[in-house]
C-alpha positions as CSV (number, residue, x, y, z in Angstrom):
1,X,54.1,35.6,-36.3
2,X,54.1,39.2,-34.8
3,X,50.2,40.6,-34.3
4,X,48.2,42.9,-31.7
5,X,47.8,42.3,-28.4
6,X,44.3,41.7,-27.5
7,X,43.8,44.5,-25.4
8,X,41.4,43.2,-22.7
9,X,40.0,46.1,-20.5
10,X,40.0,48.5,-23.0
11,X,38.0,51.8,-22.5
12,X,37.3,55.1,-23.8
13,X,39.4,57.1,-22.2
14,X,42.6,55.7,-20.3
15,X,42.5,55.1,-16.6
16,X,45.5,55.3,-14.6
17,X,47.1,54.6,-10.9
18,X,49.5,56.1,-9.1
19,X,50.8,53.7,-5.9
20,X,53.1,54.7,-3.3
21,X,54.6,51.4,-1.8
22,X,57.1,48.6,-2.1
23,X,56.4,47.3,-5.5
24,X,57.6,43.7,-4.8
25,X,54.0,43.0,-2.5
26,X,52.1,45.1,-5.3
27,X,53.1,42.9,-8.0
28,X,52.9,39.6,-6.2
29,X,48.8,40.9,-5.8
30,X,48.2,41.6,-9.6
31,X,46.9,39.3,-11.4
32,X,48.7,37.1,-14.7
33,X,48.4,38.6,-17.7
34,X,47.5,42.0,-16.1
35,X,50.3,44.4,-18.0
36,X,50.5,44.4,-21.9
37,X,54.0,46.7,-21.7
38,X,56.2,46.5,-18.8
39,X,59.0,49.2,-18.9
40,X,61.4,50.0,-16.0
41,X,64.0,52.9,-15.4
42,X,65.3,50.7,-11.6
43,X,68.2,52.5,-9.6
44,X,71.2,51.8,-11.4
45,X,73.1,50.7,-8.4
46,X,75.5,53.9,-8.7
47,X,76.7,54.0,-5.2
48,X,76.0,57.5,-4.4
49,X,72.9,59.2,-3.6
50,X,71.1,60.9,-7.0
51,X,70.2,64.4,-6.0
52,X,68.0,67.2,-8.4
53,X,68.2,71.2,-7.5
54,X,65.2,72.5,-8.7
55,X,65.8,76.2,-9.7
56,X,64.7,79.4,-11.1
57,X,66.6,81.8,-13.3
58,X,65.3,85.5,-13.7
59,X,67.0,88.6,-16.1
60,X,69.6,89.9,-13.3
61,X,72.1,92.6,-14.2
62,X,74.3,91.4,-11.5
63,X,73.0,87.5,-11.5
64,X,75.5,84.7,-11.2
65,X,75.6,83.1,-14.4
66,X,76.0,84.3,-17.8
67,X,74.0,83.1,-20.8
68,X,73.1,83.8,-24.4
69,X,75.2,86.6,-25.8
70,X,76.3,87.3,-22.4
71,X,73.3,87.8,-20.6
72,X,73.3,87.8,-16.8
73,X,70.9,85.5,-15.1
74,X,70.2,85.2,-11.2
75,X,69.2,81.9,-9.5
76,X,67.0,81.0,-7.1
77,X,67.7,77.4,-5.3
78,X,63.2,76.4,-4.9
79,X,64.0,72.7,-4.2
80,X,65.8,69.4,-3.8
81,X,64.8,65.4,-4.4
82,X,66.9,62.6,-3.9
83,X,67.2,59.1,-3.3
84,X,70.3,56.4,-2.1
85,X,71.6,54.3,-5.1
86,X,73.5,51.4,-3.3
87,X,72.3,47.9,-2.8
88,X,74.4,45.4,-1.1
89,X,73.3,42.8,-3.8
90,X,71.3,44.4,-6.4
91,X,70.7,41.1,-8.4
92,X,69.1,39.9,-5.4
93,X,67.2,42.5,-4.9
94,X,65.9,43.0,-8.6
95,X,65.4,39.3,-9.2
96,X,62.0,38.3,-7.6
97,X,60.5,41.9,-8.9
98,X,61.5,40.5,-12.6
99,X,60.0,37.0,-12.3
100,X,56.8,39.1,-10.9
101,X,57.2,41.1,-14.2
102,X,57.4,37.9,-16.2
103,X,53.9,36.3,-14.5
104,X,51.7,39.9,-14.8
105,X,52.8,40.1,-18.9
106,X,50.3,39.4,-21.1
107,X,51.1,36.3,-23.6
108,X,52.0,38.9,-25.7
109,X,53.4,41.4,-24.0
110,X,56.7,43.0,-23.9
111,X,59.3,43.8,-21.1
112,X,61.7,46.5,-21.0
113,X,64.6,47.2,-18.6
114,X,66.0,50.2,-18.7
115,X,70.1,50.1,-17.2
116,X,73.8,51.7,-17.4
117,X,77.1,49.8,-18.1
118,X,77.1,49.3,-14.3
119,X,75.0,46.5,-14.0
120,X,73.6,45.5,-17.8
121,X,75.7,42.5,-18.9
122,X,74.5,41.0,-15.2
123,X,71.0,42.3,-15.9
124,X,71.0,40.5,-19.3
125,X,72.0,37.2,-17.7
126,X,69.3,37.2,-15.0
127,X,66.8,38.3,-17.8
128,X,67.8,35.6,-19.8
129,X,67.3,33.3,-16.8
130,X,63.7,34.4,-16.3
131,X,62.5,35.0,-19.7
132,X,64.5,32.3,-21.6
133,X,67.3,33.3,-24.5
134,X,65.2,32.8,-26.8
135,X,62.4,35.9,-25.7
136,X,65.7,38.4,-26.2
137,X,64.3,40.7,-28.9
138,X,67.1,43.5,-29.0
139,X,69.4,45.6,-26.8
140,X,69.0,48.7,-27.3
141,X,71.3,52.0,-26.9
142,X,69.9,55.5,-26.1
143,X,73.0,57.7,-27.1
144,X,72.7,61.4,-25.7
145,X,76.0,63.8,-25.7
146,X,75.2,65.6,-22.5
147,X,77.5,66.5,-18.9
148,X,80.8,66.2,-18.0
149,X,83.6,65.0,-20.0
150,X,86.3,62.7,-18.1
151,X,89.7,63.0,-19.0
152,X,91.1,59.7,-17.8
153,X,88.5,57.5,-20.2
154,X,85.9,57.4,-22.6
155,X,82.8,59.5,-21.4
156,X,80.0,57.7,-20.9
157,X,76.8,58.9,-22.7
158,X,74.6,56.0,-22.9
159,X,72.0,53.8,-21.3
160,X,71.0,50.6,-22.5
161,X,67.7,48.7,-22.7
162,X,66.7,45.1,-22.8
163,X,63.4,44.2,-24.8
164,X,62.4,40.7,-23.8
165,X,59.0,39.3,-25.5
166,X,57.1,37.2,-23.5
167,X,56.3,35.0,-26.5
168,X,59.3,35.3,-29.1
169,X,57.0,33.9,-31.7
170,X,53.5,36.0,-31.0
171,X,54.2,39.7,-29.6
172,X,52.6,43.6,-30.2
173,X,54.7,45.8,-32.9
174,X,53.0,48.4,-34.3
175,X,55.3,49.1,-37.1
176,X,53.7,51.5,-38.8
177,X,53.8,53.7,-35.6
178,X,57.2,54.1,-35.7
179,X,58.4,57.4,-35.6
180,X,61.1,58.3,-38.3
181,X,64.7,60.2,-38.0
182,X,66.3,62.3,-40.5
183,X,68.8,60.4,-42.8
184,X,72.3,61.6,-42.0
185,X,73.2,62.2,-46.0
186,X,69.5,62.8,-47.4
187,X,70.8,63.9,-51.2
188,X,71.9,60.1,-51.3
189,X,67.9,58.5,-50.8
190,X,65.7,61.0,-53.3
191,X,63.6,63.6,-52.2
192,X,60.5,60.8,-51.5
193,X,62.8,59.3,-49.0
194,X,64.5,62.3,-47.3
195,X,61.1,63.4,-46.7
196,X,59.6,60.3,-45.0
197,X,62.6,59.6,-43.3
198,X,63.9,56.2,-41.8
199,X,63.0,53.8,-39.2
200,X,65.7,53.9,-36.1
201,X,67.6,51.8,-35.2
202,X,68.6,49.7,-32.4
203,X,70.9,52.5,-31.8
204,X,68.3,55.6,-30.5
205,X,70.1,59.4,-30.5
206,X,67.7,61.2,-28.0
207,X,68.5,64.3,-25.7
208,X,68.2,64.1,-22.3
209,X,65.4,66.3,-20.4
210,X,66.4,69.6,-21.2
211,X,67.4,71.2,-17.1
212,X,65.0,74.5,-18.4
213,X,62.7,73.0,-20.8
214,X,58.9,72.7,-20.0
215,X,59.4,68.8,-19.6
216,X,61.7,69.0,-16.8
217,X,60.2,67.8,-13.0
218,X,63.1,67.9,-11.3
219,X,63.0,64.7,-10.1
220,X,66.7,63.2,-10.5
221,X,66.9,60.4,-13.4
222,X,64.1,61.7,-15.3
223,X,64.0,60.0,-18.7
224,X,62.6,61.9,-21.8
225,X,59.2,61.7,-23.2
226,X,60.2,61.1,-26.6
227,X,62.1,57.7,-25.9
228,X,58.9,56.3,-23.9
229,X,56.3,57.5,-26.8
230,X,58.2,55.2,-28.9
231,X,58.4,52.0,-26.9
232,X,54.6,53.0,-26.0
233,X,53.7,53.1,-29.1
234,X,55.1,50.7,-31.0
235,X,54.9,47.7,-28.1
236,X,51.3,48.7,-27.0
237,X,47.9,49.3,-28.2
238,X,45.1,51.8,-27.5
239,X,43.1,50.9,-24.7
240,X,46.3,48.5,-23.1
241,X,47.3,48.6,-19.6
242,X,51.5,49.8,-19.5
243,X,52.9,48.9,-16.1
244,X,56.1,51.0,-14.4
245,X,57.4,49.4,-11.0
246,X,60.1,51.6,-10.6
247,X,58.1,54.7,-11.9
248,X,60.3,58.1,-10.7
249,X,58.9,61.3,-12.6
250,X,56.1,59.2,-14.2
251,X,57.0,59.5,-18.1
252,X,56.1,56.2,-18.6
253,X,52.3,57.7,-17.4
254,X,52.6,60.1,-19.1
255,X,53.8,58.8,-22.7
256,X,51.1,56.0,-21.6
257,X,48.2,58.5,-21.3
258,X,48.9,61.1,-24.3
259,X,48.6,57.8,-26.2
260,X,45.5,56.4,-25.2
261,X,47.0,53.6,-22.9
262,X,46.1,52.3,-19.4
263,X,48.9,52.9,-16.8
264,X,50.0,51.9,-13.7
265,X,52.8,53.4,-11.7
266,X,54.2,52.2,-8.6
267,X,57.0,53.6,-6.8
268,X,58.1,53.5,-2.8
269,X,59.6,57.4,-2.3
270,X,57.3,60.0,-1.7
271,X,58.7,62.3,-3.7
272,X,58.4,60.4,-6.6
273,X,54.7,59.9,-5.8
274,X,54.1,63.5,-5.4
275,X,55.7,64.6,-8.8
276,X,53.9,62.4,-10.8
277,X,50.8,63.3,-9.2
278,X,51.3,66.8,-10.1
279,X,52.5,66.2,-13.4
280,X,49.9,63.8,-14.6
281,X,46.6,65.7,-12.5
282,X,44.9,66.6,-16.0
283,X,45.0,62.8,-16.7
284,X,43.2,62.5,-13.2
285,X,44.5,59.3,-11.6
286,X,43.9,57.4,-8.9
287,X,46.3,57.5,-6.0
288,X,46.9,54.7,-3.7
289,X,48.9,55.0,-0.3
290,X,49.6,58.7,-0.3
291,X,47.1,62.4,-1.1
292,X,47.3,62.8,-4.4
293,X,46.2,66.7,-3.4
């Protein structure tokens, strides 16, 4: 049977904290059941250190780049953020922080990890281990065609990310708030149809964060609003409490927020902690271990 989570600690208007620490002794202090939604977006274990230019582009005559109908822009370099990607063992180190996420899940709450073709088939073991085979819901693929194009393989333009239920058989999903995509040959379905449009799949086709759209922080890895809504949404209710241990720009705050969901964000870089105070200051959270200011 799939039904509502309960939604214990529900209020008015959603509360939210920002933490700057470790988020392995953060989640050994939370209590069970204390997240509804769990979603993660960890270092994918690259090997190289994950840098963002922030920067600014002004009308130039003689600028540096050349845009729409041949348009000269000039560029102004106003920042940097980055972070090391390499872990010695990365299993090791994700493992305890996943059995943490297992024991704060509601009974029926949902888990999300969020991974590249680096790691994910050893993610999906280790997941299995913690949550059982059984609590694997789907794996999903967020397809994007954006960046460089190798010559020497396939390019790869895709993340994947595992949904685990805590309880297989009892779990939130909020069908009808399922957003709905275009069909790809609408004459086929009726004019009824093409109008509604379909479900998505396990298969999501989502742009990354545009590098000059309004969304952008400029913190590196930032993950696009639109994919979060839609896990938010559909695995969470009003009034829940969405958790993010691995937190970076703070989407998952904000997708949490603009829907009327509790959220906590942890995350150990300063920089991260500072962007998603800025970006999420109308929402007016509470900051832990660094000046929100």
């Amino acid at each position: 049977m799939v039904k509502p989570a309960a939604g214990a600690g529900r209020r008015d208007a959603p509360s939210g904290t920002i933490i700057l620490a470790d988020n392995l002794p953060v989640l050994r202090e939370m209590a069970p059941g204390a997240a509804h939604l769990i979603y993660i977006d960890p270092p994918f274990n690259t090997g190289k250190t994950q840098r963002r230019t922030r920067i600014r582009v002004e009308r130039d005559p003689d600028g540096d780049r050349t845009g729409f109908q041949d348009a000269r822009y000039r560029t102004t370099v106003v920042g940097q953020s980055g972070y090391d990607d390499r872990h010695d063992d990365y299993l090791a180190f994700l493992a305890p922080r996943l059995r943490e996420a297992h024991r704060v899940l509601t009974p029926t709450g949902s888990f999300f990890l969020h991974i590249d073709y680096r790691e994910a088939h050893y993610c999906k073991l280790l997941l299995d281990e913690i949550f059982g085979r059984a609590s694997f819901m789907n794996e999903i693929i967020w397809a994007y065609d954006y960046g460089a194009r190798p010559k020497r393989r396939w390019p790869a333009k895709h993340d994947t990310i595992f949904w685990y239920a805590r309880d297989p058989a009892d779990y939130t999903f909020n069908f009808a708030e399922m957003d709905r995509i275009p069909y790809m040959a609408p004459g086929l379905v009726g004019k009824a149809k093409a109008a509604r449009g379909k479900t998505p799949t396990d298969v999501w086709w989502h742009t990354i964060v545009s590098p000059t759209g309004g969304e952008k922080t400029g913190y590196p890895t930032q993950k696009p609003l639109g994919v979060l809504e839609r896990i938010v949404k559909v695995h969470s209710n009003p009034g829940d409490t969405v958790l993010d241990f691995f937190a970076g720009s703070g989407t998952t705050g904000e997708a949490a927020a603009r829907n009327g969901r509790n959220y906590v964000l942890v995350d150990s870089n300063p920089e991260a902690a500072r962007v998603m105070a800025a970006r999420l200051a109308r929402f007016e959270p509470e900051c832990v271990g660094f000046d929100g200011g």
